[in-house]
C-alpha positions, 0 to 999 in steps of 0.5 A: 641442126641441132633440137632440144627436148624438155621431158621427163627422161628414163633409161637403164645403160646396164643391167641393174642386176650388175651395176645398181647405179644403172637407172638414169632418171632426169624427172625434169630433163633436157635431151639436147640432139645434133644431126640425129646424135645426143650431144647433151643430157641432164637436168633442165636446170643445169643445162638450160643456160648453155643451151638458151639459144636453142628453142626447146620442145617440151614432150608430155610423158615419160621418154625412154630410148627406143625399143630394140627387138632383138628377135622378130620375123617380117615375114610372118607378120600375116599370120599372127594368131594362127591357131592350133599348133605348137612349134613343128606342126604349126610351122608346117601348116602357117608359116612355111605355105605363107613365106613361099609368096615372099618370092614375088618382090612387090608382095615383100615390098608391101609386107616390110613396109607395114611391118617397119611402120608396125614397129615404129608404131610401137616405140621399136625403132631398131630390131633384129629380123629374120626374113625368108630363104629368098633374096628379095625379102631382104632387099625388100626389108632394107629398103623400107628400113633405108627409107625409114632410117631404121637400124635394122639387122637381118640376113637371108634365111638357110635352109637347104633342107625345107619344103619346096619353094621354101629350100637353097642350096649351099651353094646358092645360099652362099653366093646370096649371103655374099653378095646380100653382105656386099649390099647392104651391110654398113649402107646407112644404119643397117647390119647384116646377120648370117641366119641358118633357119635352125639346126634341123632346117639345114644339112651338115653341109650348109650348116658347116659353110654357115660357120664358114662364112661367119668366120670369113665376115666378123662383122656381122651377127649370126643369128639363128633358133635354139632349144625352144620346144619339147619336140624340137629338141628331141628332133634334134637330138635323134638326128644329132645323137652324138651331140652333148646338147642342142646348143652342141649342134651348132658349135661343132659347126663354128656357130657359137662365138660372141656375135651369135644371137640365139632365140629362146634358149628354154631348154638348156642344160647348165652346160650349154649356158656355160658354153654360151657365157664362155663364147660371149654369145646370147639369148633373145628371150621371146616369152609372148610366143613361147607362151603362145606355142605352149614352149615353155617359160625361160629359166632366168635364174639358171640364164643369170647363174651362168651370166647368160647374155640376154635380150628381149624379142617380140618373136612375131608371127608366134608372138602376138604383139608387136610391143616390146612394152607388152612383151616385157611384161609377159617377161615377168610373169615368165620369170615369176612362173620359175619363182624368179623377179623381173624388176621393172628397170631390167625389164627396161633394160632387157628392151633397150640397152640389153637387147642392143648390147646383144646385137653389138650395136649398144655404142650406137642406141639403147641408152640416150647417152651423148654419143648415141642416135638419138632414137627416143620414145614418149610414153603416155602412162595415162593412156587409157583410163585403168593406167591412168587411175593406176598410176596417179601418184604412182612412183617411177617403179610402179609407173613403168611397171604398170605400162609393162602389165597394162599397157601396149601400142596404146602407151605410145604418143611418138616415137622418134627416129635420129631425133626426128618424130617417125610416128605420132598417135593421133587423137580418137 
């Protein structure tokens, strides 16, 4: 079947740092989808006779690919805005009591479903997952996204060395991982991501058969936590004295290749961004929950020097909002608060095609070119009525930065899925 849609259309394919011709903007465009794929984009007035006997749809707002989160925990989603701790103490007394109820199936079932629907309300449509240690959280996360038509990356947690009800063994998280990747990776559009917890989460034992099994599987992701607070980096460098860094941790495990996504990356020292540009492997940058933990603000301009692979998560639970709009807004102002500029359309970047390219699905989504899933979002810069006085007559840049500062889930009217509307905001 094929669909046809008239809007304004924006995306950014690559970094505008690297390639200055990276913004695509059809301010009159026409996105033309068959069986859930783009087959054609440009310009209406080009393309409006080629396609004339298609009827055409006409979507109010500005449309950009749908948001890739490249960092986020389902699990956590009942324990957003827990207060009072930063990152070890506030694991120990919210997050860990609260992931041990991911046990029971039907309460995981619940959970995925209003964390898929979360997302989706939100404009995100593909995303990068933790769950927990147990097996069910990932059936019950791949199921709903199944349903859904998500493309959706996850994996079961590793954690030999965690609390009681929250902790595997080698052998079982093995035998888990296995039989999850036979499962579930490549059915529909999900993938799978070999997920030690973090370095202190797992025994030397664990962590080596972790680089086992990534190197027995090259086609899934690895993805884990890297130096994101003060106190965890100096926990791991007493139990890994002889480590150069955090980062070292983990590749004298085989942890560190160019399928490895590593969350927040704060603290690093010059070598470690080397090694992580050297090995291909990246940073999903979370500023809402580094914010929130009281981790710190990350270093673009040391990231960019090493030519750092980048993407953009929500890290929810310590994050504390599901938009990627929102988060890429406090992007900004954690670059700008180390004296380095986000630019708007990087920041865009960071949220859909950047983010993609670090999970190895950028052939498929982030950028609404022919070719990809046709996975979209209309953005409403009139949604409430500070954007809508701020943005009147307002140019592209600023519209998209204003949406970024001010905006939230308010800014979404729809998000689609394989060019089908999986979410539509209905009228107050």
């Amino acid at each position: 079947m094929i669909r046809a849609y008239r809007a304004e259309l924006l995306s950014v394919g690559q970094d505008p740092r690297d390639a200055p011709d990276a913004v695509r903007h059809e301010p009159d465009g026409l996105l033309v989808i068959e069986d859930g794929i783009v087959i054609a984009r440009g310009p209406y007035a080009d393309l409006a006779d080629q396609y004339a006997g298609i009827e055409v749809e006409t979507l109010p707002g500005l449309v950009v690919p749908g948001f890739v989160d490249a960092h986020v925990h389902y699990p956590q989603t009942d324990r957003i805005a827990s207060h009072g701790e930063q990152l070890l103490d506030w694991l120990d007394r919210h997050i860990f009591p609260a992931e041990k109820a991911f046990v029971d199936k039907a309460y995981a079932d619940g959970v995925a479903a209003f964390f898929l629907d979360e997302l989706l309300r939100n404009g995100t449509t593909s995303a990068l997952v933790y769950p927990t240690v147990h097996e069910q959280s990932v059936d019950a996360l791949f199921e709903a996204a199944l349903e859904r038509r998500m493309r959706i990356v996850s994996g079961k947690v590793l954690m030999d060395l965690g609390p009681e009800g929250l902790k595997d063994t080698v052998a079982s998280g093995r035998a888990e991982t296995e039989a999850l990747i036979r499962r579930w990776h490549g059915h529909g559009r999900l993938g799978y991501a070999i997920t030690p917890r973090f370095v202190l989460a797992s025994s030397d034992a664990q962590l080596a058969d972790a680089g086992a099994l990534l190197a027995e599987h090259p086609e899934v992701l690895m993805h884990t936590h890297l130096a994101e607070n003060v106190r965890e980096c100096a926990a791991v460098e007493e139990r890994f004295s002889d480590a150069v860094d955090y980062l070292d941790a983990y590749d004298r495990f085989g942890l560190v290749t160019p399928r490895s996504v590593f969350a927040h990356g704060i603290h690093l020292s010059d070598r470690a961004c080397g090694r992580l540009h050297e090995s291909g492997a990246g940073i999903a940058i979370c500023p809402s929950s580094n914010l929130f933990l009281g981790s710190g603000f990350f270093n673009f301009g040391k990231a960019d020097a090493h030519k750092v692979r980048l993407g953009l998560g929500t890290d929810i639970g310590a994050g504390t909002s599901f938009s990627m709009l929102y988060t890429a807004g406090l992007a900004y102002q954690a670059a700008l608060a180390r004296e380095d500029k986000l630019d708007p359309f990087r920041a865009l970047y960071l949220a859909t095609a950047g983010s993609a390219a670090l999970l190895h699905i950028a052939d498929k989504v982030g950028a609404l070119e022919p070719g990809q899933e046709a996975d979209f979002v209309v953005l409403d810069c009139a949604a409430t009525p500070l954007l809508a006085r701020r943005t009147l007559e307002a140019d592209l840049a600023e519209r998209l930065f204003a949406m970024q500062i001010l905006g939230d889930d308010r800014v979404v009217a729809r998000t689609y899925v394989l060019g089908q509307c999986a979410w539509q905001r209905t009228s107050s």
